[in-house]
N, C-alpha and C positions, 0 to 999 in steps of 0.2 A: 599731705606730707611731701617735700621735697623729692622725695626718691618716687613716686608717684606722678608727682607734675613729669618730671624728665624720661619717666616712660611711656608716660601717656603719649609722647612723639611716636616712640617706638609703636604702638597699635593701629596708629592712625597715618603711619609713611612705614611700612616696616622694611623698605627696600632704600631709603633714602641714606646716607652718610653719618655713621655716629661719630668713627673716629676715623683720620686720617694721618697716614707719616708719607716719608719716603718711600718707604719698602712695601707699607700693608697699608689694608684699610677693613673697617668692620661697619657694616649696616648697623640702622637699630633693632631689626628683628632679630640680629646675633646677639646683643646685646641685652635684648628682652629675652631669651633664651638661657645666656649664660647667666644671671643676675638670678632668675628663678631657680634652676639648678645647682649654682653654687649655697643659694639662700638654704634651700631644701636640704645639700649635703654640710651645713654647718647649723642646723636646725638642735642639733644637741646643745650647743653653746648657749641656748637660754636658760638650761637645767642649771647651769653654773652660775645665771646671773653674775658674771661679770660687770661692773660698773666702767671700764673701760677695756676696747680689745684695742691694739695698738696693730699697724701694719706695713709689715717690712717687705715690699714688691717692685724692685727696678722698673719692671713693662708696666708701664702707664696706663695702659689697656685693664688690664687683670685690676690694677692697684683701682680704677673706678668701680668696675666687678664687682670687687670687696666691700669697698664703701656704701655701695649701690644695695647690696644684700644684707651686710649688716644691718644697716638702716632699716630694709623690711622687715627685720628681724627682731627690730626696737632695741639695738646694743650699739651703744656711743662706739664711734670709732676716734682714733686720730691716725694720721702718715708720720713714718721715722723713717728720717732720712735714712739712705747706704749706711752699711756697718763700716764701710771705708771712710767716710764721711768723719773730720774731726767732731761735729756736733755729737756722733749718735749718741753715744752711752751718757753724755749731757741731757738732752732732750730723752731719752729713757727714763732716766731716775728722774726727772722732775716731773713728767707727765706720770710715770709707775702704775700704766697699764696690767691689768691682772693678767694677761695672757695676749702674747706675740704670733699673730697672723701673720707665717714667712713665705717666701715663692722665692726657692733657690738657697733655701741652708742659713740657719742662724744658730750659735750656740752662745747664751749666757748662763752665767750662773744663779741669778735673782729672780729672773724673769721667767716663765712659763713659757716655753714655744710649741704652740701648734706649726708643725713644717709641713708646706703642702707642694707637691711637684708638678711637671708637665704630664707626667704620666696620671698622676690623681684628678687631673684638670681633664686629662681626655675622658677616663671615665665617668666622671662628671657630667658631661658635654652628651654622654649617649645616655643620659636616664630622662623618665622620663616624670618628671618634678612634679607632685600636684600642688597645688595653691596653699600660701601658708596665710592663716588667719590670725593675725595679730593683732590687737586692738592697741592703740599708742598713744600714749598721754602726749597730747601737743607742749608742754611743758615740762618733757622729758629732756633729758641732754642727747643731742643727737651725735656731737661733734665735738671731738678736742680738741686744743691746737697752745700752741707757745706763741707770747706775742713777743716779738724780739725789737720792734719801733720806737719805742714809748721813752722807757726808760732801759739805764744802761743795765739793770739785771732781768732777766728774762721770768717772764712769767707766764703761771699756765690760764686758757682764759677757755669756755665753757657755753655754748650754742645751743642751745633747745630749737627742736622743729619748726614751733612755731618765730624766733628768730633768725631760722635758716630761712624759713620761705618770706618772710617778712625783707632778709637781704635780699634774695633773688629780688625780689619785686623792683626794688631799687633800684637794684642794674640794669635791670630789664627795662625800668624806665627814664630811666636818666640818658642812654642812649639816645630814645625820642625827645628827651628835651633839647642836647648836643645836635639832634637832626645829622645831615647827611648819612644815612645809611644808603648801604651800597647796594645791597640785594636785603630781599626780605630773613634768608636765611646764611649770609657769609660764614666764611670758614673764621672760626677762633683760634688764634695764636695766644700764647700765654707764656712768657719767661717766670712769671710770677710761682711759685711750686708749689702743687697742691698739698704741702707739709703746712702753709699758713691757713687762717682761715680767707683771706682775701682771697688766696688761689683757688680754694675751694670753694668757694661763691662765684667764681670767674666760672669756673670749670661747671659746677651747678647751672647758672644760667644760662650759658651756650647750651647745653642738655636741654633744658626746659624750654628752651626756643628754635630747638631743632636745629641748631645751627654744628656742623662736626666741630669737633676739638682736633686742631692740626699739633704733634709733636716730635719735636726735632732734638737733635743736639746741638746747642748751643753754636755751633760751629758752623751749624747746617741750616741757622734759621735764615740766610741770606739764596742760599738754595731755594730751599720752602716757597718765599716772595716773588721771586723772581718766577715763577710760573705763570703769577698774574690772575693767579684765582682770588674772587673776593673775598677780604679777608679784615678783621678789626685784630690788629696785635696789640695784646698786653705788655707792653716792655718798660723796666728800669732805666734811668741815661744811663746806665754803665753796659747795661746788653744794646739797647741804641746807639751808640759809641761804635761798638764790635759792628754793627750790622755795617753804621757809613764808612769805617773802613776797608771792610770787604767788598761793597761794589765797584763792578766794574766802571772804569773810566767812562764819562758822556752817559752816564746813566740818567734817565727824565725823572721825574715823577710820575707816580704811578695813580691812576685814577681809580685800580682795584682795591688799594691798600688806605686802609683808616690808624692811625697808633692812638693806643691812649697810652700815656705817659706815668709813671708812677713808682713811689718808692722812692722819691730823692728830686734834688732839684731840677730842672731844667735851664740848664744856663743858654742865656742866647745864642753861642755860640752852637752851639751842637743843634738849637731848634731852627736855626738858621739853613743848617748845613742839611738837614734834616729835608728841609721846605725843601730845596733847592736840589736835590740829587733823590730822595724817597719818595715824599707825598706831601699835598698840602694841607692832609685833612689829619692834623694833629691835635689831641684834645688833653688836656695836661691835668691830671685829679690829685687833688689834695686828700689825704684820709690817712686811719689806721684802723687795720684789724681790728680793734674795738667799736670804734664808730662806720665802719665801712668810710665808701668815699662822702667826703664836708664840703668839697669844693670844686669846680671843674669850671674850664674855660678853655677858648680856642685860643691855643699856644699865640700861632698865628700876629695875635691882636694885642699879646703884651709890650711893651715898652721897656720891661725890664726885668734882670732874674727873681723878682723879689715877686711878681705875682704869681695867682694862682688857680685864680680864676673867682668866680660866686656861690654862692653857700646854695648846697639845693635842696628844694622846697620843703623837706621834711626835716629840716636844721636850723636850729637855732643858733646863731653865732655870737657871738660879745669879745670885745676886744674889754679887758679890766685890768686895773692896778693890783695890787699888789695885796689889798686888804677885797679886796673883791667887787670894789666899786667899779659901774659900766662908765665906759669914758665916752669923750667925744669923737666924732670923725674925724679922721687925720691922728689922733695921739694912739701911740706905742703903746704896747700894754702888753697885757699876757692873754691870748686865745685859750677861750672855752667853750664849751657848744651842747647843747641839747639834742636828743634825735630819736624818733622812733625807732631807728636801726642800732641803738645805742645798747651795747651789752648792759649786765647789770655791775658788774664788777669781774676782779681774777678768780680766777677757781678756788684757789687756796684761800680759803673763810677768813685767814688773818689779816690776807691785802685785799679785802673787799672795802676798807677805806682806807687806802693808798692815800698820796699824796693827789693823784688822777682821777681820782674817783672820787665826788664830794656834793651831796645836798644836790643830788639829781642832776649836777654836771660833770663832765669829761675836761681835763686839762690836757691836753698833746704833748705838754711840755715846750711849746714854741710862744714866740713872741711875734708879734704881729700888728698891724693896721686895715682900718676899712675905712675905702676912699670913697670922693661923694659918687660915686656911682654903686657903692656897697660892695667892690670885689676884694677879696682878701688878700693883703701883701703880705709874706712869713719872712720877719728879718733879723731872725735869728734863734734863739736857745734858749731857756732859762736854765739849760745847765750846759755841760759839754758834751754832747751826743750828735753824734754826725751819723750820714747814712755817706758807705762807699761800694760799690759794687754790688748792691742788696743786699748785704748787713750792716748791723750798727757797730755803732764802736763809740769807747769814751774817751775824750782827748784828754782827760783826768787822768784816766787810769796811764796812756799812754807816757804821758809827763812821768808821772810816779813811778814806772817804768825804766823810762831814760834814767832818770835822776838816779834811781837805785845805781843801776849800772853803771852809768859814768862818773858817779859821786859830784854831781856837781848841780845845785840849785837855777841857777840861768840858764835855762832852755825852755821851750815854749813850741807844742806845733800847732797845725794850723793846714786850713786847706787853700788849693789854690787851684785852677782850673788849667792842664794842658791843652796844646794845638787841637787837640778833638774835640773840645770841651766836655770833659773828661773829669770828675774832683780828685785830685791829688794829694793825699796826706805827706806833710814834710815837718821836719823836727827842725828849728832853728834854736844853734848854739853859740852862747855868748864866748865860749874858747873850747877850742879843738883840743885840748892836752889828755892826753891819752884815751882819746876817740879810735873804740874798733868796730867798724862796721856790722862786720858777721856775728860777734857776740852779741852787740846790740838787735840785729834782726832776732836771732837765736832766742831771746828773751822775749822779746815782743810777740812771738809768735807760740810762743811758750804758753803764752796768755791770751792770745787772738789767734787760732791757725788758718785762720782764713783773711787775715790783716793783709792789703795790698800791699805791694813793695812802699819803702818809706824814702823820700828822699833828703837827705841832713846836708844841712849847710851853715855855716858861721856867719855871726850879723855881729854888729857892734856893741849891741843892750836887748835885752827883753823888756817888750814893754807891760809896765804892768797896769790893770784900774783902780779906782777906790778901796775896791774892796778886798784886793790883795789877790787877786786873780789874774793869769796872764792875759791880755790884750787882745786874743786871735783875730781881732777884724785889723788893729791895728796893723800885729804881721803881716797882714795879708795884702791890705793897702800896699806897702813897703815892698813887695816883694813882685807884686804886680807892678809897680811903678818903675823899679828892679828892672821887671822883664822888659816892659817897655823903652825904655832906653839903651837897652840891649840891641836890640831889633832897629 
């Protein structure tokens, strides 16, 4: 069992590094200490049979605890973001957890809260636990989580043990495919949040390979780095972005620091800036929560934004048309893949044949090519779904959006890359006539609160294609060519 493999560190180094921040730091014998006694002080929660316990824990430390002990415990967990957080009570009701594991005060009205404090934590921490004997079906659910990548509605998606230790493996091994590793046990960085299941698999196999889990604030992972302890960070372009802004000037590259890249495009510009000021040892992963990572390759050696790197070994990839026939090398299609690491479907019984889920294949929902050297280029959508900042968003919904508010049918947005290389969402309108900014934000955010700032501007037409849909590559052409002649 996963929570097993990751303590087994703990017996066998119990003085070595589990977790690590700015402020603190915890061994793994603290952590094989705390995980058994908190297991032992929530040992009643199996009387209830819970089919899910959900958990509401800001410190990062405590929140693996939790997850650590539930699991010996053989009770699915899943992570709910902050109550502050526009998601929560979203990701609440759709996950609908039987009972809320809180640290620091939660009150709902639907929900069942267990509330447990620092002071429940200390006496905790002085008993003295004995051994709980659980026998666990490896084809239990260990782990919940919402996949939010896919498709523009969110859904809940469902991990059994023997699927959890089956991803660790993966990433565990895929690293040694990627090669350069820096130390045998590097520090893990992770922007990725253990509320998906990819974070939780990230965060899993740093455990399970002894390596600490470093965690910052967002603000603070350029801090973190710059100590020059070896380190593989987990980052988004939009948290990579934040980092090469924040160093300082005549900054080298760093020979302790590894990125893998993920959750969104890599445009050259930003992998450029990347090599040149951070590190060279950049590795860029194609995947989704449901299939873990499809594809990876060293940034390095692309040519262009559109790659992504090679399918790895335990993945079947196919580029197909439309009726689901496999094409040639070189032609467009639609990506789909096979994979040991491949969930079975969503949680909820009714989308277990989604449009994404079909006759033993996984659809992404992107469009794609494989060149004769077999690495996969992603060049585009088959619907409107962009990734900005680590979340997704539908350029549908946002259209539909405008148009309500501004009454007007001709507008179209679209992304486009700033100075950082950076993706930028912008609304281009065919006439400004009673265009109000702030209303417009007001609404949009109404419906996305977590939507990046928007930037609108007036073009002469929207373009539109065949099939009565706006053009976004076109705008985007147009707008870059715009920029460039600007300049």
């Amino acid at each position: 069992m996963f929570h097993v493999m990751a303590l087994r560190h703990a017996r066998q180094n119990p003085q070595s590094l589990a977790f690590d921040s700015l402020s603190q730091d915890w061994t793994f014998v603290q952590l094989d200490r705390d995980v058994a006694a908190v297991a032992a002080a929530l040992s009643k929660l199996r009387e209830a049979r819970p089919k899910l316990v959900g958990i509401h824990c800001g410190n990062l430390y405590w929140h693996w605890v939790f997850i650590l002990s539930l699991a010996s415990l053989g009770l699915a967990s899943a992570s709910l973001p902050e109550s502050s957080n526009p998601s929560f009570l979203r990701d609440a009701q759709l996950l609908g957890p039987d009972v809320v594991l809180s640290l620091g005060g939660l009150s709902l009205q639907d929900l069942q809260v267990l509330e447990v404090n620092e002071a429940w934590l200390s006496r905790v921490r002085e008993t003295d636990p004995q051994p709980i004997d659980v026998v666990i079906d490896c084809d239990a659910i260990c782990r919940y989580a919402i996949a939010a990548g896919t498709d523009a509605e969110r859904r809940p998606l469902a991990m059994t043990y023997r699927q959890a230790e089956m991803a660790i493996m993966h990433m565990i091994f895929q690293e040694q495919i990627m090669g350069g590793v820096i130390t045998a046990t590097p520090h893990v960085l992770s922007t990725i949040g253990v509320i998906s299941l990819t974070g939780f698999i990230v965060g899993c196999s740093a455990l399970c390979g002894g390596s600490p889990l470093n965690f910052v604030s967002h603000t603070d992972i350029g801090i973190l780095i710059a100590r020059r302890i070896p380190t593989v960070a987990v980052v988004t372009p939009g948290h990579l972005a934040h980092i090469i802004e924040v160093l300082p000037p005549g900054m080298q590259p760093l020979e302790t620091l590894k990125l893998i890249v993920t959750g969104g495009k890599l445009s050259r510009t930003l992998r450029d800036k990347t090599l040149a000021k951070l590190t060279r040892r950049v590795t860029a992963a194609y995947g989704t929560d449901e299939a873990g990572a499809i594809a990876l390759g060293d940034a390095a050696t692309f040519e262009d934004d559109q790659t992504v790197g090679t399918a790895l070994p335990w993945v079947t990839l196919q580029i197909v048309d439309a009726q689901g026939k496999k094409l040639a090398t070189g032609e467009e299609g639609v990506v789909r893949i096979r994979s040991t690491g491949l969930l079975d479907g969503y949680a909820d019984i009714q989308e277990k044949q989604s449009r994404h889920f079909a006759e033993g294949w996984f659809y992404p929902g992107d469009r794609g090519l494989l060149d004769a050297g077999q690495r996969l280029h992603i060049t585009g959508r088959v619907d409107d779904l962009v990734s900005l900042g680590g979340d997704k968003f539908d350029l549908g919904v946002v259209d539909d959006i405008a148009r309500n508010m501004l009454g007007q049918r001709e507008l179209g947005s679209f992304l486009s890359l700033d100075e950082a290389g950076r993706e930028r969402l912008n609304i281009a309108l065919a006439s400004d006539k009673g265009f109000n900014a702030d209303h417009l934000a007001q609404a949009l955010r109404a419906f996305y609160p977590t939507l990046p700032p928007v930037c609108v501007m007036t073009v002469d037409h929207i373009p539109w294609s065949l099939d009565g849909r706006v053009d976004r590559e076109r705008l985007s052409r147009a707008f870059q060519r715009s920029e460039t002649s600007a300049h």
